[in-house]
C-alpha positions, 0 to 999 in steps of 0.5 A, spaced: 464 108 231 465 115 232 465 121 227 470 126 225 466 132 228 465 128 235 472 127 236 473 135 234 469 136 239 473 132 244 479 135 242 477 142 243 474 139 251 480 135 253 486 141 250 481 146 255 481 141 261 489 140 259 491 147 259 486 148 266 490 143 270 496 142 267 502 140 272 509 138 270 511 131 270 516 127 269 516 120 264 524 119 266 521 112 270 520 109 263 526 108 261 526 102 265 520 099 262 522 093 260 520 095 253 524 100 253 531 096 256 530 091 250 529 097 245 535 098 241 531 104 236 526 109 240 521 112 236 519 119 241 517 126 241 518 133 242 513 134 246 510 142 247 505 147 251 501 142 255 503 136 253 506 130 257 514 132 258 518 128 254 525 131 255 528 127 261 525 120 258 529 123 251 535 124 255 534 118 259 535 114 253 539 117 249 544 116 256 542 109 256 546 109 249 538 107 246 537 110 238 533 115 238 529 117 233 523 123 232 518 125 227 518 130 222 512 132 218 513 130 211 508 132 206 502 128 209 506 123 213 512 122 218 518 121 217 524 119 223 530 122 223 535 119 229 537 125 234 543 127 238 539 130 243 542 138 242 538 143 240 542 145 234 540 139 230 532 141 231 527 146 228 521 150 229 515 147 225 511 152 227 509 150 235 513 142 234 521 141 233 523 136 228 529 134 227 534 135 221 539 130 218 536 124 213 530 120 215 532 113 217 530 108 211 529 102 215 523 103 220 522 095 222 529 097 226 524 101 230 522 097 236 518 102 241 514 107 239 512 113 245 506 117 242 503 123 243 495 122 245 490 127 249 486 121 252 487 114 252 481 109 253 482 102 256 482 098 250 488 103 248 484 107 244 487 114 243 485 121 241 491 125 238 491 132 236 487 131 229 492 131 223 492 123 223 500 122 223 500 117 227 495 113 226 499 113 219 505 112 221 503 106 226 502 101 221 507 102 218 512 101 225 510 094 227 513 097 233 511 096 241 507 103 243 506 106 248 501 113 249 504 119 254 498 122 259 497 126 264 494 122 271 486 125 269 487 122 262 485 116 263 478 115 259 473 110 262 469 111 257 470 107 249 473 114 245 470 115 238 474 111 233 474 110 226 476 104 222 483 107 222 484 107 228 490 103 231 490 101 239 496 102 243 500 097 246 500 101 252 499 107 256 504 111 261 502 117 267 508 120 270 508 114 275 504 108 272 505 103 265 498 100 263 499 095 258 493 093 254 490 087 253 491 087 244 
C-alpha cells in the first residue's frame, strides 16, 4: 500500500515530466472501440494544460449521435451533466470547464467512463490529480473505464495505492487500447 505523501510525491514528478515532453495527441481513434460503439451514454472530460486532448474524441462521439455526459464538481463529488458539445453550455471552474444544465438522475445509464489519469500501472491502477473525485465516483458508475495517457505513461511499476482505489478497465495512448485483466 502507498501513502498519501508518496503519491503527492508522484504527482508533483510526473506533472514535471508532462509539462517537459508534452506533445498533442489525438484520441479520436477511440471512438471506434468497441466499448465505445456499443455505448449509448459516454461519461468524458474537458481536458486541459498537458493533459491528454479530449476534444476530437468528445466531438467524435457526440457526431456518432452518443450521449455525452461531463463531470462538475459538486461539493465533494461529481455530478454529470449531458453535453451539447458548444462552448456556450460550459463554465470555468477555476482551470476545468464543467457543464451547465441539470445533472442526469440515473447514472447506471452510463456505460463508459473516459477518466483523466497521470500515470497508469499495468493492473490498471491510476495516479489522478489528488482530489479523489474519481475515485469517488467510479463506484458509483458501474461503468466500463478507460484512463487517457500519454505514450511514456505507462508505469512498469505497482503505483501507490490506497484501500479506495479502484482499477481500470483500460487505458488508452493516442494509438493503443490496453485492456486490463480486472
Amino acid at each position: 500500500m502507498g501513502s498519501s505523501n508518496e503519491k503527492a510525491e508522484l504527482r508533483t514528478r510526473y506533472r514535471r515530466e508532462r509539462t517537459e515532453r508534452y506533445l498533442e495527441h489525438s484520441f479520436e481513434f477511440l471512438a471506434d472501440a468497441p466499448e465505445l460503439v456499443n455505448a449509448r451514454v459516454i461519461a468524458s472530460y474537458i481536458s486541459y494544460d498537458h493533459e491528454p486532448d479530449t476534444s476530437l474524441l468528445n466531438a467524435t462521439l457526440i457526431h456518432k449521435k452518443k450521449t455525452l455526459v461531463l463531470p462538475r464538481i459538486n461539493e465533494d463529488g461529481l455530478e454529470w451533466v449531458a453535453w451539447d458539445g458548444t462552448l456556450e453550455s460550459l463554465s470555468l471552474k477555476k482551470k476545468i470547464k464543467e457543464p451547465t444544465g441539470n445533472p442526469i438522475s440515473d447514472l447506471s445509464t452510463i456505460d463508459c467512463v473516459i477518466v483523466p489519469a497521470l500515470r497508469i500501472d499495468r493492473s490498471g491502477y491510476r495516479l489522478g490529480q489528488g482530489g479523489g473525485y474519481y475515485d469517488r465516483a467510479l463506484p458509483q458508475l458501474h461503468a466500463w473505464s478507460i484512463g487517457l495517457i500519454h505514450p511514456d505513461e505507462i508505469s512498469s511499476e505497482d503505483l501507490p495505492r490506497e484501500v479506495w482505489d479502484i482499477p481500470l478497465n483500460a487505458a488508452a495512448t493516442p494509438d493503443l487500447v490496453i485492456r486490463f485483466k480486472n
